[in-house]
ZAMARGU-4260 file (C-alpha; in steps of 0.2 Angstrom, whole numbers, plus 5000, padded with zeros to 4 digits):
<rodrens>
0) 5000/5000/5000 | 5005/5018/4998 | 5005/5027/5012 | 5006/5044/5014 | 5003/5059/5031
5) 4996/5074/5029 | 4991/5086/5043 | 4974/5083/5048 | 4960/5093/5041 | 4942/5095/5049
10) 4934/5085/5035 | 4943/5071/5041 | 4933/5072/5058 | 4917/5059/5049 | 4932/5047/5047
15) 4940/5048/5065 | 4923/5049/5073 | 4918/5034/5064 | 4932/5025/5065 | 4935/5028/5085
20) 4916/5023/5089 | 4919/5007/5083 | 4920/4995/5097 | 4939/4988/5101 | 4947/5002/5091
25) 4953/5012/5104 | 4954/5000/5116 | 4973/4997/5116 | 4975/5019/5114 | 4973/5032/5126
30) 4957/5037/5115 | 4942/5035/5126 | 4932/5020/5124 | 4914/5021/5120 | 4920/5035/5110
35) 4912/5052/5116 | 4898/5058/5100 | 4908/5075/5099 | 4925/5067/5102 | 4934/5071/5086
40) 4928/5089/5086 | 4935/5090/5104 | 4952/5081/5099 | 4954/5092/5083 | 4951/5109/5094
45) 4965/5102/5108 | 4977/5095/5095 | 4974/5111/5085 | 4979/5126/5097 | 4995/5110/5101
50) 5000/5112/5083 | 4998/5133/5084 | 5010/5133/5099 | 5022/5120/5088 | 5020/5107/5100
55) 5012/5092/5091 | 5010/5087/5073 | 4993/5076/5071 | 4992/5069/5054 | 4982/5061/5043
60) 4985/5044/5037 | 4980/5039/5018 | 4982/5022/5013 | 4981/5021/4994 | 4971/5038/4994
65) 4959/5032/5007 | 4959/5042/5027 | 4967/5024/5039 | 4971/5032/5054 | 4981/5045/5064
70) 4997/5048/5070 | 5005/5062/5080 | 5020/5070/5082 | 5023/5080/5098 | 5037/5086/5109
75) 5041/5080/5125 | 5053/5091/5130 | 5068/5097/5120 | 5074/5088/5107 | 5063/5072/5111
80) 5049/5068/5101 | 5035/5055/5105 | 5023/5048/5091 | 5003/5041/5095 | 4994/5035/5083
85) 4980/5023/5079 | 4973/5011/5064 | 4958/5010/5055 | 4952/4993/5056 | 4951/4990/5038
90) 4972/4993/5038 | 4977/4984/5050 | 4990/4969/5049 | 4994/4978/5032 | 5008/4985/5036
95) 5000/5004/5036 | 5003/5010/5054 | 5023/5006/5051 | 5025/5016/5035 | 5016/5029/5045
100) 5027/5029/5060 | 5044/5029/5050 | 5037/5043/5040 | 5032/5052/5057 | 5050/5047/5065
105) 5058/5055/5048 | 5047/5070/5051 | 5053/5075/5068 | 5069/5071/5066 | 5072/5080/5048
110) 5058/5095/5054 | 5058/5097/5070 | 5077/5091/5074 | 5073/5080/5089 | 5088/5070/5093
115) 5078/5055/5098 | 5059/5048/5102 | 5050/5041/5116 | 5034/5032/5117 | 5024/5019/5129
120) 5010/5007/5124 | 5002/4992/5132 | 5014/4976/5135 | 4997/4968/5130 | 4998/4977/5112
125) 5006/4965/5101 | 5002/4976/5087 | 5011/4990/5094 | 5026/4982/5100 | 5030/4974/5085
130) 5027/4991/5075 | 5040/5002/5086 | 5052/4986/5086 | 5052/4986/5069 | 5056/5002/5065
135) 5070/5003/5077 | 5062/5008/5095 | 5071/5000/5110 | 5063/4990/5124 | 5064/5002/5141
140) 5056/5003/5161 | 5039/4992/5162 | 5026/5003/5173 | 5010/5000/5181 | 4997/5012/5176
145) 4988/5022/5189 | 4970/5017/5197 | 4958/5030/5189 | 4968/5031/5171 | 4959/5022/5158
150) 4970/5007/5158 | 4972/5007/5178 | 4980/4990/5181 | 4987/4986/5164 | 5007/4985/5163
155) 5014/4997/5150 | 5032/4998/5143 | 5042/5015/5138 | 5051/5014/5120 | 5066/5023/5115
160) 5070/5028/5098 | 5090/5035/5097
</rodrens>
């Protein structure tokens, strides 16, 4: 598949909305699940005034000319970049979210300038961890998330991109 990032647009909100009130697709993100009805809107305002301040870079991402998902750039702090992202259903196992996530990697790095990315997912998210591993990210700390966060009692792993 060719894939491709653009920056988000608000006519992609129908897709995200769609796509993130499907039941299972945010459950391994930090997306909250049942997806809220004016949750896209509400994400596109936040990521919006993030983007203003040159903070995080939320793209598009288009599979063969076709909207498949999202991924973010953002700064942590300094020269450090993070990525999040999510699939559509209909692209995943295809290889999709890792063309996405080089082409995000490249774009902080030739952009933004950051020296090197970090990123944490679920240990549980097989999908995930066999996307960041591929593409270079290094195994870190293993945490246990907080009661009251989405994933209260899950373990999660940091990832390290140099």
């Amino acid at each position: 598949m060719n894939v491709t990032l653009r920056l988000i647009k608000e006519e992609d909100l129908p897709h995200i909305q769609h796509y993130l009130s499907i039941e299972g697709v945010s459950r391994m993100t930090n997306v909250p699940e049942p997806y809220p009805t004016n949750g896209a809107r509400e994400w596109y305002e936040m990521v919006s005034e993030e983007h203003q301040a040159e903070n995080h870079y939320p793209f598009a991402i288009i599979a063969d000319g076709e909207f498949a998902g999202s991924i973010s750039v953002r700064r942590e702090q300094g020269d450090i970049g993070a990525i999040d992202y999510w699939v559509a259903p209909p692209f995943w196992k295809k290889g999709v979210g890792t063309q996405a996530a080089e082409q995000a990697v490249d774009f902080g790095r030739n952009e933004l300038g950051f020296k090197s990315f970090e990123t944490c997912c679920l240990i549980e998210n097989r999908g995930s961890v066999r996307l960041l591993e591929k593409i270079g990210f290094q195994r870190g700390k293993e945490f246990l998330i907080g009661s009251g966060e989405k994933h209260g009692g899950k373990m999660a792993r940091v990832y390290y991109l140099k």
